[in-house]
PDB file of N, CA, C and O in Angstrom:
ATOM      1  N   UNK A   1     190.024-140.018-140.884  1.00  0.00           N
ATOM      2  CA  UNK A   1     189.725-139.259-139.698  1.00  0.00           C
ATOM      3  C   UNK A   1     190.703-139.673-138.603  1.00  0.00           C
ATOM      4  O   UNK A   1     191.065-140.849-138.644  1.00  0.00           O
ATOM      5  N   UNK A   2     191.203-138.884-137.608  1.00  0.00           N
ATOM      6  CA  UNK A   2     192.358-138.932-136.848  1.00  0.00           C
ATOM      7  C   UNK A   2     191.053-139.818-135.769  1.00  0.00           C
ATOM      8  O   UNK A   2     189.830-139.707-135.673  1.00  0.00           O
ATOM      9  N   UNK A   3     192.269-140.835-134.983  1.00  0.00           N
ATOM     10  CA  UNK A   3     191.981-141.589-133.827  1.00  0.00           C
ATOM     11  C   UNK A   3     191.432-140.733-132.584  1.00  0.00           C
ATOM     12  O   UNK A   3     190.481-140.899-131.821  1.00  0.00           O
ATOM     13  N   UNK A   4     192.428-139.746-132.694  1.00  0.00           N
ATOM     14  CA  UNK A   4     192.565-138.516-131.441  1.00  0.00           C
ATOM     15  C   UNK A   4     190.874-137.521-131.709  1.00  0.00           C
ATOM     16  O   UNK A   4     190.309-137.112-132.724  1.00  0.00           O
ATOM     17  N   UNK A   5     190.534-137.454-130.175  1.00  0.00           N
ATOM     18  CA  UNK A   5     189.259-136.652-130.525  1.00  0.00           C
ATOM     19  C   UNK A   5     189.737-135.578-129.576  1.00  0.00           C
ATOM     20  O   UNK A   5     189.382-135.554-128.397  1.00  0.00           O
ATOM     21  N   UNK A   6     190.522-134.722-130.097  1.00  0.00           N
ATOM     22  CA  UNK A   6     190.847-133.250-130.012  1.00  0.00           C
ATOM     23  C   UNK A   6     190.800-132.670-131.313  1.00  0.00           C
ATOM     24  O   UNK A   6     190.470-133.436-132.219  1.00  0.00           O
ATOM     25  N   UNK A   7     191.082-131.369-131.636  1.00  0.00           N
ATOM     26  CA  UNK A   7     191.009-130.807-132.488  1.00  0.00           C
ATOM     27  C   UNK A   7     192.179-129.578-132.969  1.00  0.00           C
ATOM     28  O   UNK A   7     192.399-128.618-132.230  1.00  0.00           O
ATOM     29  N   UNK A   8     192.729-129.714-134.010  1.00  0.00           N
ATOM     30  CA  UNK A   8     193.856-128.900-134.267  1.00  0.00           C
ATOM     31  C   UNK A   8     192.800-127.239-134.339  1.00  0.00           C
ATOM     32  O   UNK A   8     191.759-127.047-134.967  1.00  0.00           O
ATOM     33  N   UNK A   9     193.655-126.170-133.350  1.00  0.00           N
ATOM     34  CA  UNK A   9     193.351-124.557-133.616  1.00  0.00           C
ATOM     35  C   UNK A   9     193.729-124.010-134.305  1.00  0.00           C
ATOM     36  O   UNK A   9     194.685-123.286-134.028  1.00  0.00           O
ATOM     37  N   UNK A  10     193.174-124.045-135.645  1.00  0.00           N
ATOM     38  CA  UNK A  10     193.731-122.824-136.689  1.00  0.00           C
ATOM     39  C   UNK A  10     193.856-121.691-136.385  1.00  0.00           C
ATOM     40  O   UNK A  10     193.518-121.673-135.201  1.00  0.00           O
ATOM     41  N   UNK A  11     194.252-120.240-136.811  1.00  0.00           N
ATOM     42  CA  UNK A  11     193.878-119.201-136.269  1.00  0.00           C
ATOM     43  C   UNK A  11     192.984-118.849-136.770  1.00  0.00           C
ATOM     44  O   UNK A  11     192.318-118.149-136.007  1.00  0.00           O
ATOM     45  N   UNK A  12     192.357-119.008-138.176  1.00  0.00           N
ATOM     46  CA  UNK A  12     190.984-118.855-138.282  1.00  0.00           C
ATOM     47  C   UNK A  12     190.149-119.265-137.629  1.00  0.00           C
ATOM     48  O   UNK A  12     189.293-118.423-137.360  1.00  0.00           O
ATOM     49  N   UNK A  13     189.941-120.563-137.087  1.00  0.00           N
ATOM     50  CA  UNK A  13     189.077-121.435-136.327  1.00  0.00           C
ATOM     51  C   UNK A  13     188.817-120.448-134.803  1.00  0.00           C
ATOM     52  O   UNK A  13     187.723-120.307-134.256  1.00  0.00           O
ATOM     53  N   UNK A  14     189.916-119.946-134.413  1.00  0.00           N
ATOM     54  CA  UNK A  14     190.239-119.027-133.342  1.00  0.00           C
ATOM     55  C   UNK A  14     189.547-118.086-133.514  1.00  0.00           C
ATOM     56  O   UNK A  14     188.490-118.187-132.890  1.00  0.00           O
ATOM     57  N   UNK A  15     189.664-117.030-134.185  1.00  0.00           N
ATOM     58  CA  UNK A  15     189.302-116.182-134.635  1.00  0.00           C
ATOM     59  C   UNK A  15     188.054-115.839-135.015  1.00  0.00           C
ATOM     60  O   UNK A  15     187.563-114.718-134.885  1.00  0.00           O
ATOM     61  N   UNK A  16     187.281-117.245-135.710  1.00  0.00           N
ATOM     62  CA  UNK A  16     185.632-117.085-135.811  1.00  0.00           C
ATOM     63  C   UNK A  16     184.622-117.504-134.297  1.00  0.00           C
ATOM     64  O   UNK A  16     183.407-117.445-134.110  1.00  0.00           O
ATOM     65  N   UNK A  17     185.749-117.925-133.411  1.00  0.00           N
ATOM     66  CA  UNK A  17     185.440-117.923-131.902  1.00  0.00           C
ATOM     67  C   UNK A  17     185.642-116.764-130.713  1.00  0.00           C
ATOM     68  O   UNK A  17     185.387-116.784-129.509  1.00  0.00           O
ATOM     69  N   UNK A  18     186.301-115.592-131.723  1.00  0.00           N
ATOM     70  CA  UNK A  18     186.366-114.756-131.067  1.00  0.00           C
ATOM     71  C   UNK A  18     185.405-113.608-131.757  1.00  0.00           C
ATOM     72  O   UNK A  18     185.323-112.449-131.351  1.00  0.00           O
ATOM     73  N   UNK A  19     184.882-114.017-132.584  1.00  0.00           N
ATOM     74  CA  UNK A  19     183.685-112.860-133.515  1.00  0.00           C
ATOM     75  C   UNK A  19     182.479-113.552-132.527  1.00  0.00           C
ATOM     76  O   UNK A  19     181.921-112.872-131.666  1.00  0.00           O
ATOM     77  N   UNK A  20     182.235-114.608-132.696  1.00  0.00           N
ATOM     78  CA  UNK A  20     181.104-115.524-132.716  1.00  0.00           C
ATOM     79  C   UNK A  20     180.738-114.733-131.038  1.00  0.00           C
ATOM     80  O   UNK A  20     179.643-114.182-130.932  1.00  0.00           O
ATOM     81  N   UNK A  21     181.737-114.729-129.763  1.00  0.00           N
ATOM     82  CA  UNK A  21     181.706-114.357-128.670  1.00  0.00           C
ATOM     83  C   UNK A  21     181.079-112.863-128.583  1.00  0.00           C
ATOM     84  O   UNK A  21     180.283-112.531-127.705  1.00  0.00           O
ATOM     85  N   UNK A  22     181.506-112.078-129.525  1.00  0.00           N
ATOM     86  CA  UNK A  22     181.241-110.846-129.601  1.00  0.00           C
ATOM     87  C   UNK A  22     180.042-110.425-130.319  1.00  0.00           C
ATOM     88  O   UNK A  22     179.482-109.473-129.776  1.00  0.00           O
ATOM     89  N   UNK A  23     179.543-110.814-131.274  1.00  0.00           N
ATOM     90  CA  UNK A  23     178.785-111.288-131.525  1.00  0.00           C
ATOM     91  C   UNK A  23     177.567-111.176-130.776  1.00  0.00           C
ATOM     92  O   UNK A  23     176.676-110.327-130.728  1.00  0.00           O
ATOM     93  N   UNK A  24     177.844-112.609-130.030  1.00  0.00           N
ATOM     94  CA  UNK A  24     176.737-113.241-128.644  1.00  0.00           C
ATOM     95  C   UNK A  24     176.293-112.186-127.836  1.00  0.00           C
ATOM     96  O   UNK A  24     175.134-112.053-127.441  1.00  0.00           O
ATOM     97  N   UNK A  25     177.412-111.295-127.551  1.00  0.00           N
ATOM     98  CA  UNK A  25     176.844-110.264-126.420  1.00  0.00           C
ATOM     99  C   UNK A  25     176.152-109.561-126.920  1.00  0.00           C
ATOM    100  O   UNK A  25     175.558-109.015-125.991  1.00  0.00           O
ATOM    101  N   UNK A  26     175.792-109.169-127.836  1.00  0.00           N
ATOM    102  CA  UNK A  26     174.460-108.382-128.816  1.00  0.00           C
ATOM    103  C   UNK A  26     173.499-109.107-128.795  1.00  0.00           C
ATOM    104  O   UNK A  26     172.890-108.824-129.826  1.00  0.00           O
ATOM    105  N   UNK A  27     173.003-109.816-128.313  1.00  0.00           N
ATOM    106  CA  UNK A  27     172.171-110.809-128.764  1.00  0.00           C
ATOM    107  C   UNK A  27     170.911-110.363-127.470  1.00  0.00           C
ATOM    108  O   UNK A  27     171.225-110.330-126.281  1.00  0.00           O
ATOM    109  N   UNK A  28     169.824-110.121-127.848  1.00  0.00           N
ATOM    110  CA  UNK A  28     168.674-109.995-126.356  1.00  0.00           C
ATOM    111  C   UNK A  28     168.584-111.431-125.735  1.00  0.00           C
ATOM    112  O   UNK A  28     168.806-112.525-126.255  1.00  0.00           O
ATOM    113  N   UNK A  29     168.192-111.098-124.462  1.00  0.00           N
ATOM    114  CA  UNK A  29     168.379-112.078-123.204  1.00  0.00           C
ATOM    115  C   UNK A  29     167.098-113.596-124.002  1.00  0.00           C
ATOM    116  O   UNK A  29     166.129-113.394-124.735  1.00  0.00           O
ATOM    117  N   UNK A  30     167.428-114.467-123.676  1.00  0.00           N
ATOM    118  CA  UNK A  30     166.447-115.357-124.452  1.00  0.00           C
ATOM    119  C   UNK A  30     167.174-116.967-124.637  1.00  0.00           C
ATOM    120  O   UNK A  30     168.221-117.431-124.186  1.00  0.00           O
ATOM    121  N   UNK A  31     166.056-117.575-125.547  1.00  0.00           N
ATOM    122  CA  UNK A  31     166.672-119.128-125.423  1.00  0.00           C
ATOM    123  C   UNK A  31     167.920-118.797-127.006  1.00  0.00           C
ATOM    124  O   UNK A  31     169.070-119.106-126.695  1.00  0.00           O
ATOM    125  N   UNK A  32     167.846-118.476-127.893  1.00  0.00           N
ATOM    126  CA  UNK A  32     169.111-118.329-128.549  1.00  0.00           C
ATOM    127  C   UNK A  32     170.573-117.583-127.977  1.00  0.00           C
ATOM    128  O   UNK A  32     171.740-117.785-128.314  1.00  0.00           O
ATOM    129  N   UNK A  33     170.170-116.940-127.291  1.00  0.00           N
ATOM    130  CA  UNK A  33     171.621-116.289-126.762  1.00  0.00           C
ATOM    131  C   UNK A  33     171.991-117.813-125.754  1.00  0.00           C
ATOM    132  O   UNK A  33     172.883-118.647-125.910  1.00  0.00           O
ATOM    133  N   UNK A  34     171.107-117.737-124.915  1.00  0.00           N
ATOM    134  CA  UNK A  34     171.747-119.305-124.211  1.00  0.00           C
ATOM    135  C   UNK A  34     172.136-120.542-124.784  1.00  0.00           C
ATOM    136  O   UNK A  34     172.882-121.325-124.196  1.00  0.00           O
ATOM    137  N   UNK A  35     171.580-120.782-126.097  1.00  0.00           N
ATOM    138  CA  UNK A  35     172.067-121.687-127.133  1.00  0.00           C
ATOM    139  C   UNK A  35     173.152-121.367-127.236  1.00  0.00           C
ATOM    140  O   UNK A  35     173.941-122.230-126.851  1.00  0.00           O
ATOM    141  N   UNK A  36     173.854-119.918-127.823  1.00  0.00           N
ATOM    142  CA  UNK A  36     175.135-119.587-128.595  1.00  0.00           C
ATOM    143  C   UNK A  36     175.993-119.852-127.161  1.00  0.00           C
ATOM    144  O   UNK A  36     176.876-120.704-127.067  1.00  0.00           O
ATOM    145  N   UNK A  37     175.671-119.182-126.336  1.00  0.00           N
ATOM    146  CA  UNK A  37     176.614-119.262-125.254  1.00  0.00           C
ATOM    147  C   UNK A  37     177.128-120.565-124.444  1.00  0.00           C
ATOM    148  O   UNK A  37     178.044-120.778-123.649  1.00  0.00           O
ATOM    149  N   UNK A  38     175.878-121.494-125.152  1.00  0.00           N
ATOM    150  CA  UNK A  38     176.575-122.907-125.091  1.00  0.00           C
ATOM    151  C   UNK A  38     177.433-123.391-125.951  1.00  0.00           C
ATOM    152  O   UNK A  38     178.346-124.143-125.609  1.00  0.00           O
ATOM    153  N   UNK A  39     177.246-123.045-127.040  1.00  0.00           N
ATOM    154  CA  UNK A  39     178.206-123.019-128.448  1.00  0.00           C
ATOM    155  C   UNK A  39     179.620-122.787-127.725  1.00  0.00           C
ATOM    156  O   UNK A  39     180.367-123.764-127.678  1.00  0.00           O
ATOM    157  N   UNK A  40     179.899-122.011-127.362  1.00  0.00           N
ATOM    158  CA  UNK A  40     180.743-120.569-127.180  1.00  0.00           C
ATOM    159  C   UNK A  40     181.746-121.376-126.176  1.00  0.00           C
ATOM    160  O   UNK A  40     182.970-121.377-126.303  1.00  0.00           O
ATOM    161  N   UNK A  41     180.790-122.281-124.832  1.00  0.00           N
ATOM    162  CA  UNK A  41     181.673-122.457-123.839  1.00  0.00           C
ATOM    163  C   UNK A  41     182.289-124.091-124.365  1.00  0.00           C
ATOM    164  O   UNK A  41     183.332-124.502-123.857  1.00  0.00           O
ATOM    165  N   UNK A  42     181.663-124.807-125.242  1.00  0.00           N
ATOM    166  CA  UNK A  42     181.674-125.988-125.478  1.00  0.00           C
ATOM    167  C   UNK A  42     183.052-125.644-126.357  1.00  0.00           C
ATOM    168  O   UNK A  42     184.042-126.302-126.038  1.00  0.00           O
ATOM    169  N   UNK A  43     183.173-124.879-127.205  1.00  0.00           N
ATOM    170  CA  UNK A  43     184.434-124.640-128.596  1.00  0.00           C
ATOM    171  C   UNK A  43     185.209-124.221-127.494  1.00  0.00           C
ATOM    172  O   UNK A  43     186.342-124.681-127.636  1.00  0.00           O
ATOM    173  N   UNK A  44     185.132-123.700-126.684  1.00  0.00           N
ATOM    174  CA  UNK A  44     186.307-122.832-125.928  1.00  0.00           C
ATOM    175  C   UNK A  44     186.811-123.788-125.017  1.00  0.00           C
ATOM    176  O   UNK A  44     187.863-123.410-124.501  1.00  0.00           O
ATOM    177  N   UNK A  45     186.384-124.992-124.613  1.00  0.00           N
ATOM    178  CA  UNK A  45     186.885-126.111-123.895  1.00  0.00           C
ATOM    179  C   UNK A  45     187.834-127.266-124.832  1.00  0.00           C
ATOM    180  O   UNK A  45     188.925-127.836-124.832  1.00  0.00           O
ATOM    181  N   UNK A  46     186.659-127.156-125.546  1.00  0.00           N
ATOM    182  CA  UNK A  46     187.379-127.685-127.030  1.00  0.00           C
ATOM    183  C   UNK A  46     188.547-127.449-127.370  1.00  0.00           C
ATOM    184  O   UNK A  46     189.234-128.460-127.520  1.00  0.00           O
ATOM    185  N   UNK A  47     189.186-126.195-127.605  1.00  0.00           N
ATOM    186  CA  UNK A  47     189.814-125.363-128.167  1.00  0.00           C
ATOM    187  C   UNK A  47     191.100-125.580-127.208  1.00  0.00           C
ATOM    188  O   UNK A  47     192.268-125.506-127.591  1.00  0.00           O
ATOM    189  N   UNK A  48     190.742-125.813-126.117  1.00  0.00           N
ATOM    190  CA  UNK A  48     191.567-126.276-124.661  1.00  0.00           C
ATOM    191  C   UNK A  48     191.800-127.494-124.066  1.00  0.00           C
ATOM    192  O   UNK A  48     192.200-127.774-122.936  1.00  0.00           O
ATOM    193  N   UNK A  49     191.443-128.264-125.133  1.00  0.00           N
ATOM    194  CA  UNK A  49     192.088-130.163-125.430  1.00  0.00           C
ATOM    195  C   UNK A  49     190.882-130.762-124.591  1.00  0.00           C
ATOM    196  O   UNK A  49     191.259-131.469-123.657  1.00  0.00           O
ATOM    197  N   UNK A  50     189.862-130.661-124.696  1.00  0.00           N
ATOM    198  CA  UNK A  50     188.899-131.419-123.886  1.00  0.00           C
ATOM    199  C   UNK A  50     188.796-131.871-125.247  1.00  0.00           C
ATOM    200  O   UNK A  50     188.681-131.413-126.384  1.00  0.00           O
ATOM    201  N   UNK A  51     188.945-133.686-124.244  1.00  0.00           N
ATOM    202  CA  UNK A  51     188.190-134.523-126.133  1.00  0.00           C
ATOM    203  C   UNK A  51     186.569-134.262-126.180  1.00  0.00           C
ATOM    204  O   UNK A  51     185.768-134.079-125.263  1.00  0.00           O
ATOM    205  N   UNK A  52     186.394-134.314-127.617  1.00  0.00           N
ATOM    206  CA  UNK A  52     184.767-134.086-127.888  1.00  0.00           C
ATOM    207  C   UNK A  52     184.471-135.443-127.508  1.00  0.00           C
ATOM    208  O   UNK A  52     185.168-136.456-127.466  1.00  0.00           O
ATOM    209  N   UNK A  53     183.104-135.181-127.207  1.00  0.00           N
ATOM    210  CA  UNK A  53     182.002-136.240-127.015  1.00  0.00           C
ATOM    211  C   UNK A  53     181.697-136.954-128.133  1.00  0.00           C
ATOM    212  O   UNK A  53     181.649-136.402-129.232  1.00  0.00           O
ATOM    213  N   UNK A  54     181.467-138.218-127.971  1.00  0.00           N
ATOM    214  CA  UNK A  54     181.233-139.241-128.934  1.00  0.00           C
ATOM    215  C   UNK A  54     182.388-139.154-130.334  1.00  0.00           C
ATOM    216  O   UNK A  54     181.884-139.381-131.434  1.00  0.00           O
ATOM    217  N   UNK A  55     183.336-138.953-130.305  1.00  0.00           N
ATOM    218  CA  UNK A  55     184.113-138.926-131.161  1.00  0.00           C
ATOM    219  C   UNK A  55     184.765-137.971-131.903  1.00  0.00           C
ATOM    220  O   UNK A  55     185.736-137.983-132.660  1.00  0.00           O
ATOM    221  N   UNK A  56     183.867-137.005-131.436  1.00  0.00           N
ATOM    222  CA  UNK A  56     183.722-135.652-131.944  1.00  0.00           C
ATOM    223  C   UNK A  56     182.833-135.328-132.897  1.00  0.00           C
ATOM    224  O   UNK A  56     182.913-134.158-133.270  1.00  0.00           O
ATOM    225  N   UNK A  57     181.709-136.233-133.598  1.00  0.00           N
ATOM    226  CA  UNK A  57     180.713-136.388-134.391  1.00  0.00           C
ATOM    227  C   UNK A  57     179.271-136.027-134.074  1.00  0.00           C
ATOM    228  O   UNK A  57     178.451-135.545-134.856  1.00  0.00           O
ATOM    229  N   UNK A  58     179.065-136.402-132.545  1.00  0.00           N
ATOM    230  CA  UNK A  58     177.426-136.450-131.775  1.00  0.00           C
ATOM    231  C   UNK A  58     177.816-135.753-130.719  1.00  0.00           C
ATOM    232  O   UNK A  58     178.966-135.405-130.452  1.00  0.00           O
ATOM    233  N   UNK A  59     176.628-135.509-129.985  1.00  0.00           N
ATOM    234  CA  UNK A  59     176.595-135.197-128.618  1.00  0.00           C
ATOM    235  C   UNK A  59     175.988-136.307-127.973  1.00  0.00           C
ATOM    236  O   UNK A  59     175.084-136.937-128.521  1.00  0.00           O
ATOM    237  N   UNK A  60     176.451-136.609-126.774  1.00  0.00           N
ATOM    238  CA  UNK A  60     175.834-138.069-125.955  1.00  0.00           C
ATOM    239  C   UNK A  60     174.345-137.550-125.621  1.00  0.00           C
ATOM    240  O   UNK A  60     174.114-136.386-125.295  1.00  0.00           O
ATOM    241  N   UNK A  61     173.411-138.503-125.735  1.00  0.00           N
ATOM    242  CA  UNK A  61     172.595-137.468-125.331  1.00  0.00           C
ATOM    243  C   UNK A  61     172.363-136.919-123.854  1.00  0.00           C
ATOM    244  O   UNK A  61     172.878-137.238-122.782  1.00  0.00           O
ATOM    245  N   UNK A  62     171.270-135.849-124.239  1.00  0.00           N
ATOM    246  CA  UNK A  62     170.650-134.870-123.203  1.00  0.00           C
ATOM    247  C   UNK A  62     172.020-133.970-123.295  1.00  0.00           C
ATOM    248  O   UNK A  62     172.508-133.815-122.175  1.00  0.00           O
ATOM    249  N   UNK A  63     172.507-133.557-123.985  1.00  0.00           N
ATOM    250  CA  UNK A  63     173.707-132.853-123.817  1.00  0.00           C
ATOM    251  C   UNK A  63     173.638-132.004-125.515  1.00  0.00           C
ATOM    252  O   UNK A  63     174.568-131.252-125.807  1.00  0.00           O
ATOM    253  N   UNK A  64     172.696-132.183-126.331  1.00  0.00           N
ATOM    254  CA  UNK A  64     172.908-131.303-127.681  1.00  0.00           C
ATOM    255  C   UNK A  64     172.586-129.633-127.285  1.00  0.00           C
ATOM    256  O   UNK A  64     171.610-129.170-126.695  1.00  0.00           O
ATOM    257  N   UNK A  65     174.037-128.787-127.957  1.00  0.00           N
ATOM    258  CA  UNK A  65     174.291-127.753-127.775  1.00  0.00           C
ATOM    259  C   UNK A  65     172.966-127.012-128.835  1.00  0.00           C
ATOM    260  O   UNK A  65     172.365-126.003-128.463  1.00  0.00           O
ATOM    261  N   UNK A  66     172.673-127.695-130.142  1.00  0.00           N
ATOM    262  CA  UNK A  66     172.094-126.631-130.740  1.00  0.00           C
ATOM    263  C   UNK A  66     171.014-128.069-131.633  1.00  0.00           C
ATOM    264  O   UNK A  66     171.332-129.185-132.044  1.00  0.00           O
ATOM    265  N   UNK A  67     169.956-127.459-131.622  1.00  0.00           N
ATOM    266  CA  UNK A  67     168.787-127.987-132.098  1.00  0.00           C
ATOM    267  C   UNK A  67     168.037-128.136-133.339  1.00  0.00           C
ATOM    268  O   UNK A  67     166.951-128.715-133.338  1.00  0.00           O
TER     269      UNK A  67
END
């Protein structure tokens, strides 16, 4: 496992972040659409060299995107 807690962007990896978004907006107003849309903003920061949390393995807590 790399030292570095960034993550290389495939264009697939890209790409299932740009379905996943589209996707989301279909989704009725509720606690899963706000789940995904945490998904959504967390990969997209990600995706934009923010190192992941805890190594890139966990979420620190009070901070888990999906349950």
């Amino acid at each position: 496992m790399a030292n570095d807690k960034t993550i290389q962007v495939t264009p697939n990896v890209q790409r299932c972040l740009e379905i996943l978004t589209e996707v989301v907006k279909s989704l009725p107003t509720g606690d899963t659409k706000e789940k995904a849309e945490g998904v959504i903003q967390y990969l997209s920061r990600t995706f934009e060299g923010e190192p992941q949390a805890g190594g890139g393995r966990t979420c620190p807590g009070g901070s888990a995107i999906i349950e």
